[in-house]
BAFILUM-300739 format. One record per residue (C-alpha): residue in one letter; x negated, y, z negated. Coordinates in Angstrom, 1 decimal. Example, Ala and Ser with C-alpha at 12.3 -4.5 7.8 and 13.67 -1.06 7.14 Angstrom:
! BAFILUM-300739
NODE   aa     east    north       up
NODE    A    -12.3     -4.5     -7.8
NODE    S    -13.7     -1.1     -7.1
//
This chain:
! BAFILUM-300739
NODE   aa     east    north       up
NODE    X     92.0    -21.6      2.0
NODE    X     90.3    -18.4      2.9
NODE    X     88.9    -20.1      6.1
NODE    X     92.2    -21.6      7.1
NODE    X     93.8    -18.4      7.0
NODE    X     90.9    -16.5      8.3
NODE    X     90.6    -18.8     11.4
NODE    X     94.5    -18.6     12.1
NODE    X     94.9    -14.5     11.8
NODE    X     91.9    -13.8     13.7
NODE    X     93.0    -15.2     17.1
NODE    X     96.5    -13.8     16.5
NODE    X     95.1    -10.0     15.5
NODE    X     92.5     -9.9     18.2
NODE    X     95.5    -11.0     20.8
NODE    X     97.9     -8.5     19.4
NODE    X     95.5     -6.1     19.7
NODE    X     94.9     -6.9     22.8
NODE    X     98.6     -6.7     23.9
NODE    X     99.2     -3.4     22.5
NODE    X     96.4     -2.0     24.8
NODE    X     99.4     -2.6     27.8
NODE    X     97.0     -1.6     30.2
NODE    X     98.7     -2.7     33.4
NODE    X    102.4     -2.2     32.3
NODE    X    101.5      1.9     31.6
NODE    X     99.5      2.0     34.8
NODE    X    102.7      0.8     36.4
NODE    X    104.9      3.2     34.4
NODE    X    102.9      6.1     35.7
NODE    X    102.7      4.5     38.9
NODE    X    106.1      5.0     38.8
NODE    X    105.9      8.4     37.5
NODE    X    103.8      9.5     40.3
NODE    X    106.0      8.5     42.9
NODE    X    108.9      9.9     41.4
NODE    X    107.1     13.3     41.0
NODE    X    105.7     13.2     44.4
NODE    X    109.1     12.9     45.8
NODE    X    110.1     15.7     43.7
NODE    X    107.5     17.5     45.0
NODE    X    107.7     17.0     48.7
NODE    X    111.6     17.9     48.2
NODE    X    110.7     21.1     46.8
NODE    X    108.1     21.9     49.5
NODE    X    110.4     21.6     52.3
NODE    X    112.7     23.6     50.7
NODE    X    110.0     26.7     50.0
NODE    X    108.9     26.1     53.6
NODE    X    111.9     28.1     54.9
NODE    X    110.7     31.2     53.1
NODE    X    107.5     31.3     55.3
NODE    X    107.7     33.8     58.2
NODE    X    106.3     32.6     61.3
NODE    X    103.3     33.8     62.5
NODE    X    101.9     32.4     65.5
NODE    X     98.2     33.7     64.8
NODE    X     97.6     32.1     61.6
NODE    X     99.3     31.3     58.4
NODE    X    103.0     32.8     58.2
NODE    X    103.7     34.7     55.2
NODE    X    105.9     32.7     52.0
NODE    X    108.9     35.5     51.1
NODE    X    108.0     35.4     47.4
NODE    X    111.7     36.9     46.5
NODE    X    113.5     34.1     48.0
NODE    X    111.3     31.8     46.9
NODE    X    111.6     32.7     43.5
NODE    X    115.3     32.2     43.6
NODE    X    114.9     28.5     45.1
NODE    X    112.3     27.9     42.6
NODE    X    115.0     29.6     39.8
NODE    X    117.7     26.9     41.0
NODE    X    115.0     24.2     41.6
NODE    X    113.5     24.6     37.8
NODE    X    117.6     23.8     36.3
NODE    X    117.8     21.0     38.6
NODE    X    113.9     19.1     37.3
NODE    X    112.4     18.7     34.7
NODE    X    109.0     19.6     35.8
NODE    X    107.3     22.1     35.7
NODE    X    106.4     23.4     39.6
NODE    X    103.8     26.3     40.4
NODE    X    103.8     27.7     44.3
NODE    X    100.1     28.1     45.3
NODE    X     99.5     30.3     49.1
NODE    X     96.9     29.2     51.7
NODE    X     94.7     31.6     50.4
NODE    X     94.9     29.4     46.5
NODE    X     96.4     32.3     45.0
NODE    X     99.3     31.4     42.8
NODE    X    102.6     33.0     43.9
NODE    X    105.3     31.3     41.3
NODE    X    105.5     29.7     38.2
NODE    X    108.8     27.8     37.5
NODE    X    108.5     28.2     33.6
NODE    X    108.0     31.8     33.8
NODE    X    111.2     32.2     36.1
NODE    X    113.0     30.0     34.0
NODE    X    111.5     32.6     30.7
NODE    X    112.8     35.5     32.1
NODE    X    116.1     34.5     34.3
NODE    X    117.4     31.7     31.7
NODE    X    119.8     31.9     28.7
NODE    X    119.4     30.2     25.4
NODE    X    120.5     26.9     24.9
NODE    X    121.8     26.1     21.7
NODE    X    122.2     22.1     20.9
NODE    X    123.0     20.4     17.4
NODE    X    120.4     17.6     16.9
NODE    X    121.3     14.5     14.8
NODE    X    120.1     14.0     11.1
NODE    X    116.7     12.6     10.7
NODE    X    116.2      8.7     11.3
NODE    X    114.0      8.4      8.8
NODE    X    113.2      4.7      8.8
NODE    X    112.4      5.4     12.9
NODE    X    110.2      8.0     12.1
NODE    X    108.7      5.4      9.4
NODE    X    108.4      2.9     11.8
NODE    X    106.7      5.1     14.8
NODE    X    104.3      6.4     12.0
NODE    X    103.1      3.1     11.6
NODE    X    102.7      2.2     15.4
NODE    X    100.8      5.5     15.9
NODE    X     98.7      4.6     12.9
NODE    X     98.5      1.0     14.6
NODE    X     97.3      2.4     17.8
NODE    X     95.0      5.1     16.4
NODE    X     92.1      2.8     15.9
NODE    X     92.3      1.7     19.2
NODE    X     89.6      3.4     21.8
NODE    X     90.6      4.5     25.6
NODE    X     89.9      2.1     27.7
NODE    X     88.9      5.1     30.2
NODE    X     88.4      8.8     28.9
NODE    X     90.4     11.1     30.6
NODE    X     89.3     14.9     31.9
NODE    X     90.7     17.4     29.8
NODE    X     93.2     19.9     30.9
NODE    X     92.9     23.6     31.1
NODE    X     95.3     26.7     32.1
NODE    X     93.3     29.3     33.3
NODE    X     95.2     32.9     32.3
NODE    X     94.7     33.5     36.4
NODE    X     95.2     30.4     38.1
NODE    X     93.9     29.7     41.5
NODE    X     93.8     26.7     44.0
NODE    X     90.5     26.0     42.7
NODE    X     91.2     25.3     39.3
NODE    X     93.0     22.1     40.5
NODE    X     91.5     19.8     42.5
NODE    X     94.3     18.2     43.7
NODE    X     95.8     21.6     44.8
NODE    X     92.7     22.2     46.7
NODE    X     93.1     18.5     48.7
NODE    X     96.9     19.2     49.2
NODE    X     95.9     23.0     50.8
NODE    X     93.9     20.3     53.4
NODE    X     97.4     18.8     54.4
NODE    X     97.3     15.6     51.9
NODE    X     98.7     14.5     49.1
NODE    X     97.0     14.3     45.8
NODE    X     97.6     13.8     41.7
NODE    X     95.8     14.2     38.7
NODE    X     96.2     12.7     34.7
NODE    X     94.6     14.8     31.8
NODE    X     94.4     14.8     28.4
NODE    X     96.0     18.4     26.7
NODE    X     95.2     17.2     23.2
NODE    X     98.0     17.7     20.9
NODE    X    100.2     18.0     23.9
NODE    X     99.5     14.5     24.9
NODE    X     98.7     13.7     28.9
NODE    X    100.0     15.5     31.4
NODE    X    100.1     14.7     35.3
NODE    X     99.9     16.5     38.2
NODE    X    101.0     15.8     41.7
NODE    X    100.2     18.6     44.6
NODE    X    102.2     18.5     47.9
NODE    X    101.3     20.4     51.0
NODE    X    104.0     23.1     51.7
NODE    X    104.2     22.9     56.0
NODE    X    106.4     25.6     58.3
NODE    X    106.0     25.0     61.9
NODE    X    103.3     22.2     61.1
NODE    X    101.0     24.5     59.6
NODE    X     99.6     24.4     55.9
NODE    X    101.2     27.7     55.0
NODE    X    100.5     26.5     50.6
NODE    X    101.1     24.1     48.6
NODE    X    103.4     23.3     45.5
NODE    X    101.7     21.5     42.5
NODE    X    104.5     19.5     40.3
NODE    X    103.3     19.2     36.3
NODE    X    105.1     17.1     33.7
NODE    X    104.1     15.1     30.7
NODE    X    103.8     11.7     30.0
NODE    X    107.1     11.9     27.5
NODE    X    109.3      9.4     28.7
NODE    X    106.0      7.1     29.6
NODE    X    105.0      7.2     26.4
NODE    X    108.3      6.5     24.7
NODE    X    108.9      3.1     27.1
NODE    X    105.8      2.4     25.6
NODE    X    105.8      2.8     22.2
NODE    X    109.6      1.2     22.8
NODE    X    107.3     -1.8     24.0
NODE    X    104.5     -1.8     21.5
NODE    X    107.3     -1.3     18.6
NODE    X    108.6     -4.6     19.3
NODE    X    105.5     -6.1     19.8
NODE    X    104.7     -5.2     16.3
NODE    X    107.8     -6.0     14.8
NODE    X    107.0     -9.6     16.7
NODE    X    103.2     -9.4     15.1
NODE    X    104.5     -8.8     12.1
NODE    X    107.1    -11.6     11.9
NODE    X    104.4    -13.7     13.5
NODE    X    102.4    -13.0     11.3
NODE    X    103.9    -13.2      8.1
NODE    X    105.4    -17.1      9.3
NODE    X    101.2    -17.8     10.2
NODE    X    100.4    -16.2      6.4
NODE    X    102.8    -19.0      5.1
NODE    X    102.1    -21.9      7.4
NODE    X     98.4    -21.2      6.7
NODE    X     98.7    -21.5      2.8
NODE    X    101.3    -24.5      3.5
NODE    X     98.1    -26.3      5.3
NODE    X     95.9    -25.1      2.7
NODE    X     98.4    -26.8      0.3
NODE    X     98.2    -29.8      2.1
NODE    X     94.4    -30.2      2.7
NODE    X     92.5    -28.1      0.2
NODE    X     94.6    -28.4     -2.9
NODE    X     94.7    -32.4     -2.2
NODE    X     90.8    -32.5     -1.3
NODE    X     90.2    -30.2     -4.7
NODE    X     92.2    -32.9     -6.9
NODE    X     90.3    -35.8     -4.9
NODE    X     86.6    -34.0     -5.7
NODE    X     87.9    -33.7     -9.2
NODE    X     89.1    -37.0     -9.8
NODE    X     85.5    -38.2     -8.2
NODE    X     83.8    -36.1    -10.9
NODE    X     85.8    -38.0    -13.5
NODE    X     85.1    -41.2    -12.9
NODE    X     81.5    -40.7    -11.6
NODE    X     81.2    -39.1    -15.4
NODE    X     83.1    -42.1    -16.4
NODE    X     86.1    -40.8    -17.9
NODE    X     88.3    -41.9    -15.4
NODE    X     89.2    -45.4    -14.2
NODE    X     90.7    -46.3    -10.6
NODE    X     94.1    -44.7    -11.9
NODE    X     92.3    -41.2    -11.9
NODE    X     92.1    -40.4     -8.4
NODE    X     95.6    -39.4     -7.1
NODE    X     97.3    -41.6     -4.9
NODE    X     98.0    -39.7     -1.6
NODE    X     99.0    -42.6      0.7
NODE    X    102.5    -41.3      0.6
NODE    X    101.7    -38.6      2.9
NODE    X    100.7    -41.0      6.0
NODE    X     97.6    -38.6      7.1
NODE    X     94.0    -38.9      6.8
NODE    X     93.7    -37.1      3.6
NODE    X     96.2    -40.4      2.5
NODE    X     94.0    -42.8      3.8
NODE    X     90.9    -40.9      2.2
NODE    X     92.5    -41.1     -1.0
NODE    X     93.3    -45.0     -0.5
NODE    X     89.8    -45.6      0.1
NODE    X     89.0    -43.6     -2.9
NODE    X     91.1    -45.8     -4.7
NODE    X     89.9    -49.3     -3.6
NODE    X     86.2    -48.3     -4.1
NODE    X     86.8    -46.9     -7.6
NODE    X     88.9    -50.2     -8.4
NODE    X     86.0    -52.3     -6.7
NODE    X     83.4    -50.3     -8.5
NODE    X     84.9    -51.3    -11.6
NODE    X     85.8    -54.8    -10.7
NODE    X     82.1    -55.4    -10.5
NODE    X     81.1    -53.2    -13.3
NODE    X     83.4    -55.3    -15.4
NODE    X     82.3    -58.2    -13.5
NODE    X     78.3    -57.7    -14.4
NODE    X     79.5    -57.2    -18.1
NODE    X     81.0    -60.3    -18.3
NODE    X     78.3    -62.0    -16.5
NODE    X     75.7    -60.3    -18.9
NODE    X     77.7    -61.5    -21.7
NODE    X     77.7    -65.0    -20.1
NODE    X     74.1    -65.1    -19.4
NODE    X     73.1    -64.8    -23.2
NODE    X     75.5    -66.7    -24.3
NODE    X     74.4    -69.9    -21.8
NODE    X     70.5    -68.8    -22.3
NODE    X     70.9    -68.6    -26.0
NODE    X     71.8    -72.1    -26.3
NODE    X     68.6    -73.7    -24.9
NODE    X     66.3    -71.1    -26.5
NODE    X     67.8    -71.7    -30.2
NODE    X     67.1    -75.8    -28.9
NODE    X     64.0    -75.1    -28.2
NODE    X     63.0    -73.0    -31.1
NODE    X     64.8    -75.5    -33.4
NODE    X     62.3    -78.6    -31.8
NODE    X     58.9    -76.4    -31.8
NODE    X     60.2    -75.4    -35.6
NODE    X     60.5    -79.1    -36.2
NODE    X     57.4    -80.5    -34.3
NODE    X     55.0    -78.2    -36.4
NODE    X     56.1    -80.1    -39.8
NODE    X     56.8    -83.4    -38.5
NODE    X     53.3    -85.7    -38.8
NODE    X     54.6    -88.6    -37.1
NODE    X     53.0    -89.1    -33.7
NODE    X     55.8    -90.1    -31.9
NODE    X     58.5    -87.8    -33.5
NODE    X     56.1    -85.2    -32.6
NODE    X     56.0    -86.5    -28.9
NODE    X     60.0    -86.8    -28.7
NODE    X     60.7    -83.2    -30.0
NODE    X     58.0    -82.1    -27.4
NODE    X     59.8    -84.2    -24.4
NODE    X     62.8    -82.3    -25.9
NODE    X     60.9    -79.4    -26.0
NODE    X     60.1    -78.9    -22.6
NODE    X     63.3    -80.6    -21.3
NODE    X     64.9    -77.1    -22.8
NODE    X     62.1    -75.3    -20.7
NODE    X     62.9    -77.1    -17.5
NODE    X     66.8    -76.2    -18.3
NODE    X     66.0    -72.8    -19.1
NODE    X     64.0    -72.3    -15.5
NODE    X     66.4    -73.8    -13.4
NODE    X     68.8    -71.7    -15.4
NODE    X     67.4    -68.6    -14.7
NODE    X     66.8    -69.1    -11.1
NODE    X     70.2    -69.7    -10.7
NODE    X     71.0    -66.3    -12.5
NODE    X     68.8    -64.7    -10.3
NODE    X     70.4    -66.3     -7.3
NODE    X     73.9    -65.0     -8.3
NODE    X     72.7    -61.6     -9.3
NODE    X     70.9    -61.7     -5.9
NODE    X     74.1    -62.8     -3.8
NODE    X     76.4    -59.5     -3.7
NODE    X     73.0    -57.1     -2.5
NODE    X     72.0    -59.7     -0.1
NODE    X     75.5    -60.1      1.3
NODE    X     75.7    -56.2      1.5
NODE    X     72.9    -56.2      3.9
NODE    X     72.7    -59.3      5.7
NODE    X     74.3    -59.0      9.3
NODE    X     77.0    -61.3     10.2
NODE    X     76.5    -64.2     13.4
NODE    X     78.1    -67.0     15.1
NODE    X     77.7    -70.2     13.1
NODE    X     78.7    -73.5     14.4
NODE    X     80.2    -74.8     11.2
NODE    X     80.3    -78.1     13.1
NODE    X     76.3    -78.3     13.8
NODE    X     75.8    -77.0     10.4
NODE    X     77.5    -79.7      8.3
NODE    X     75.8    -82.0     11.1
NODE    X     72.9    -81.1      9.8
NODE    X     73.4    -81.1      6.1
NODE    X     74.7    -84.9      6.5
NODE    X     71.5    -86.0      8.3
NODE    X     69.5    -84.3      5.7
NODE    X     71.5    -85.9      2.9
NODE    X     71.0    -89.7      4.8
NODE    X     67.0    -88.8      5.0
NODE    X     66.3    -87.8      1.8
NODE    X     64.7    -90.7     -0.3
NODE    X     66.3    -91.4     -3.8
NODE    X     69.7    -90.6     -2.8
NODE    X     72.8    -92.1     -3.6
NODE    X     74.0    -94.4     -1.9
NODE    X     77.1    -93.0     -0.1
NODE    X     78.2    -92.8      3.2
NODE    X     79.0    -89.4      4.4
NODE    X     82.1    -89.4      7.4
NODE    X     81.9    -86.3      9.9
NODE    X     84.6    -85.6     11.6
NODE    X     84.7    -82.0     13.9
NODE    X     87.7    -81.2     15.6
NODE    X     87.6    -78.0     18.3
NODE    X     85.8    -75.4     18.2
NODE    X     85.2    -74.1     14.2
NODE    X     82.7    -71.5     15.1
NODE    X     82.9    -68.5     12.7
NODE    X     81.2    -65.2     12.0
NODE    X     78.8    -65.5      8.7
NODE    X     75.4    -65.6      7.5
NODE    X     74.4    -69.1      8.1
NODE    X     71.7    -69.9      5.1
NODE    X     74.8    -68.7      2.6
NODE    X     77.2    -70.7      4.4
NODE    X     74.8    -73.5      4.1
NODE    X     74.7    -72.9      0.7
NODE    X     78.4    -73.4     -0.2
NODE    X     78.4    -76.4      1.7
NODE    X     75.6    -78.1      0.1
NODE    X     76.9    -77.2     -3.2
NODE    X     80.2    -79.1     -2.1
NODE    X     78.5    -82.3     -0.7
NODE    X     76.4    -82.7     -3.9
NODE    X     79.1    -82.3     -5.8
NODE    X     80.7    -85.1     -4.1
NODE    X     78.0    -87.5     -4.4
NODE    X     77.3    -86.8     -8.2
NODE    X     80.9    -88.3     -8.6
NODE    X     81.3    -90.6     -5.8
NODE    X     80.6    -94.2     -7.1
NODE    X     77.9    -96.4     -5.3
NODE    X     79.1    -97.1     -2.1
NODE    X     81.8    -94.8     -2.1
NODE    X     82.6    -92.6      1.1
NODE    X     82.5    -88.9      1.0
NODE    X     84.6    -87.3      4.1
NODE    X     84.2    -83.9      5.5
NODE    X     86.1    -82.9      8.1
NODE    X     86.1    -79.6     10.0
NODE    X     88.7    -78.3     12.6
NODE    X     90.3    -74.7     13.3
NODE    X     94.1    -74.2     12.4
NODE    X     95.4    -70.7     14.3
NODE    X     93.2    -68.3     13.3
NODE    X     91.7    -70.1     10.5
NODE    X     88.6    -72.9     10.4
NODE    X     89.6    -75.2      8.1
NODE    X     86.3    -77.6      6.5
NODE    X     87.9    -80.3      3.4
NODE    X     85.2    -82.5      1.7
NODE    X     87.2    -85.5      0.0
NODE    X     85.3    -87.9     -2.5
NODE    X     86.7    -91.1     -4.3
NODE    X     85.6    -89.7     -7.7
NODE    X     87.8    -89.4    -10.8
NODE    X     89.4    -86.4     -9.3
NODE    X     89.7    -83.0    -11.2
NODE    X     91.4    -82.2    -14.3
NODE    X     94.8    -80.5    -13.5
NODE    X     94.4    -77.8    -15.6
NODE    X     91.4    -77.1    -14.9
NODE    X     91.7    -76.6    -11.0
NODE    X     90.8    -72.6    -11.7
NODE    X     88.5    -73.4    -14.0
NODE    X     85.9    -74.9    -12.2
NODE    X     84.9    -72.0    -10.3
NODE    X     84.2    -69.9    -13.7
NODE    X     81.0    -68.8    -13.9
NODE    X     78.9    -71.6    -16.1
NODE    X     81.5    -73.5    -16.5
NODE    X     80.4    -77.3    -16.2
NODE    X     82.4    -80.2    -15.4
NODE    X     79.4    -83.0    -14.7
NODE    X     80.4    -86.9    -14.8
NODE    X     79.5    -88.6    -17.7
NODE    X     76.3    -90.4    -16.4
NODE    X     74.5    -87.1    -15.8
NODE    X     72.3    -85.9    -18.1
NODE    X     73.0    -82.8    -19.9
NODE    X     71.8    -79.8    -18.6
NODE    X     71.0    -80.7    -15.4
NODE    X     73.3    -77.9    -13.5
NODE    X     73.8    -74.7    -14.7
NODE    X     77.3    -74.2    -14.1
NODE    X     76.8    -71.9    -11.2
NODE    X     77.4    -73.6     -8.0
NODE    X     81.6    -73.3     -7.8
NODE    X     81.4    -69.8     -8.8
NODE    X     78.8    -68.8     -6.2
NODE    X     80.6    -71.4     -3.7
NODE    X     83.5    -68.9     -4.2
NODE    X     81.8    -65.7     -4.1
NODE    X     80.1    -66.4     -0.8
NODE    X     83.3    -67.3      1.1
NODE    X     85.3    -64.6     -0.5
NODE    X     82.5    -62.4      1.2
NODE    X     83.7    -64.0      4.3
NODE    X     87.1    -63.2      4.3
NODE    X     88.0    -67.1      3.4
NODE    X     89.3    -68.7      0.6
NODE    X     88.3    -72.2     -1.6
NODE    X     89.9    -74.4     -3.5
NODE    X     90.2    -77.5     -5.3
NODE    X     92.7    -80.6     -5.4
NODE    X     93.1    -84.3     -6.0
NODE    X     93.8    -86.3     -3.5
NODE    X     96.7    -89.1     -3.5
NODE    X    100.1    -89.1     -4.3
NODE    X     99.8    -90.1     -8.1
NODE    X     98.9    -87.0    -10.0
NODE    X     97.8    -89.5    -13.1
NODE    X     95.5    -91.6    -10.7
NODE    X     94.4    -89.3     -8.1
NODE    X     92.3    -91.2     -5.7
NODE    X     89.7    -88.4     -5.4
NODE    X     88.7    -84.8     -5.4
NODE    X     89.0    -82.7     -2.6
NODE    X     88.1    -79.2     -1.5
NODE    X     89.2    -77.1      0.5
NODE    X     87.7    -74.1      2.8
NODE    X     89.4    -71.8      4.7
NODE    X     87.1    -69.0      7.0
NODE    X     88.1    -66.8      9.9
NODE    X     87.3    -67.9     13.3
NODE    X     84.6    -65.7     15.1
NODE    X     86.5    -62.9     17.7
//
């Protein structure tokens, strides 16, 4: 929250601060300023130039009496403050002292105090105060006997050109200076230097930097609120989703602790969604490796009391061939356990491996191609005939040796309930987006309500010529993990019309086509 805020005020400060500087916009005010004065100035001159006597050898001479009753009728007319210099740089008049000693006092009633203005400039004059000069200006000094020299721009303007000065007077503020050549009979015969302060300057400009303020302020009160309204949105949400994560990684939570934030449609929304479906999956197969523990001693624990029970048995049984049977049994419950355990360690393996095994094209048509042919080589098989029949293209993305696996499953399955000379089908074709692979048998078909069932973990539904034992259980249930991996879906059905006499089992695979 701090950073939010920190990162949104900082650009907005350092630009108001920049505003408020108004470089330009006061350049252009005094600018302004200067003209104005300068044309005061050169109006005045060529009024005091008609009190200069002629004087065709040199300078003429300025009548200072008349001039000091122009300058006395000038000084009510202008603001300014004018001083009359001669071409020697002696100072000859000085409108405030005429105005001292001819005026009259002016009484005026001033309105009551504005105090919430005076408030308010305070606190742009305290805004501004910390706020360097961008260029330090000379400082201004009043001589007690002024000459030409003291001013610089007097000195230019006694040459016969114009010139102006800005200077700081401390608590008086900045004054400026503009010096106009004073010409009778297009001679330099003085010069009059025009003073004022930068009053009304300086009140257009606090005018302007007041309502920047009062816009800073508004701007940045509404960024204050926007910035803890996004800090709302982001940190307070992120804080509850960290905390959440803490409960359930210290396992006092479930995938209802973290907060659901979908609602809000943004990426903290879509965070939290994924939050949620790997806490739920997390605890799917938590749940799931429970129950497959609690499955796994409860299928290991039958064999191993068998074959405690038989090596119990054979130690006080004296009769050769007793002793030979509960050995065959024995090791029978050895064999079973082995093959049992493999098959655990297979399943246990399957999730990891599918994790990080990296997904190809298989030709689902070459692959059941091949698992027929190695079906008709092998010797002591069944005898059923095995029907292909591939239709398009039902190439999909997988990993081939676990796809392979499924299938295999499915075909043995078939011929351990075909009957001799039966026909096992397996056809494969692609339906939209889907490839579609059925393997039908002519078997006794699959118990109705037990269509789910099959694909339980060790659960065992084995025709009644098999021997006992002889599959662990496993096959559906890893058949169904490996093409849920896939993005596909299995099944099992009977085939036929007659649900009491179903002419066969069938199964049914559904996988995505490769993009």
């Amino acid at each position: 929250m701090r950073r939010i805020l920190i990162i949104n005020l900082l650009p907005l400060v350092l630009f108001a601060a920049g505003i408020l500087y108004l470089d330009n916009y006061r350049r252009g005010l005094i600018d302004g300023e200067i003209g104005a004065l300068t044309s005061e100035g050169r109006l005045i001159a060529a009024s005091l130039a008609e009190t200069v006597t002629s004087n065709n050898e040199g300078p003429g001479r300025i009548d200072v009496g008349e001039a000091r009753e122009l300058m006395l009728r000038l000084a009510h007319a202008t603001a300014s403050r004018a001083r009359l210099f001669d071409v020697d740089g002696r100072m000859l008049l000085d409108s405030r002292e005429i105005s001292a000693a001819g005026g009259a006092v002016q009484a005026e009633e001033l309105p009551p105090p504005d105090r919430v203005n005076r408030w308010w400039l305070e606190l742009v004059r305290l805004a501004m105060a910390p706020l360097p000069r961008l260029t330090p200006l000379p400082a201004y000094r009043e001589p007690r006997d002024q000459r030409a020299t003291d001013y610089p721009e007097v000195v230019i303007a006694l040459t016969g050109a114009e010139a102006n000065a800005l200077r700081d007077a401390g608590r008086d503020g900045e004054i400026l200076t503009v010096a106009v050549p004073l010409q009778r009979f297009k001679k330099v015969q003085g010069a009059v230097m025009l003073s004022t302060t930068l009053g009304r300057v300086d009140t257009q400009l606090r005018n302007v930097r007041s309502t920047i303020l009062a816009l800073f302020g508004m701007t940045f009160a509404l960024t204050v609120l926007l910035s803890l309204y996004l800090a709302s949105t982001i940190a307070l949400p992120v804080q509850r989703l960290a905390e959440a994560a803490e409960q359930v990684r210290q396992g006092h939570g479930r995938a209802d602790a973290i907060p659901d934030l979908t609602v809000q449609g943004d990426e903290l929304g879509e965070l939290s969604g994924a939050l949620i479906a790997m806490t739920e999956t997390l605890w799917r197969r938590m749940e799931s490796t429970e129950r497959f523990a609690a499955d796994v001693a409860h299928e290991i624990k039958n064999p191993l009391s068998s074959l405690r029970s038989a090596v119990d048995v054979a130690n006080r049984v004296e009769d050769p061939d007793q002793r030979r049977r509960l050995l065959e049994l024995a090791l029978e419950d050895v064999r079973r356990l082995d093959r049992l355990i493999t098959d655990i360690a297979n399943a246990s393996r399957l999730d990891a491996e599918m994790s990080r095994a990296e997904t190809a094209a298989v030709d689902l048509g070459a692959l059941l191609a091949i698992l027929v042919e190695i079906h008709e080589s092998s010797p002591g098989a069944p005898k059923v005939a095995i029907k292909l029949d591939v239709r398009g293209d039902p190439t999909v993305n997988g990993v081939e040796g676990r796809l392979g696996q499924v299938f295999r499953n499915l075909l043995d399955n078939a011929v351990s309930f075909s009957p001799p000379g039966g026909t096992i089908r397996v056809t494969a074709r692609r339906t939209g987006n889907h490839v579609e692979v059925t393997v039908d048998d002519e078997g006794p078909g699959l118990p109705l309500d037990k269509l789910e069932a099959i694909f339980d973990r060790f659960y065992s539904l084995r025709p009644q010529s098999e021997r006992f034992g002889t599959h662990s259980g496993l096959g559906l249930s890893i058949a169904r993990q490996v093409v849920e991996r896939h993005g596909g879906t299995i099944h099992g059905e009977n085939r036929g019309d007659d649900p009491e006499r179903p002419a066969g089992a069938r199964f049914v695979v559904h996988l995505p086509v490769r993009r």
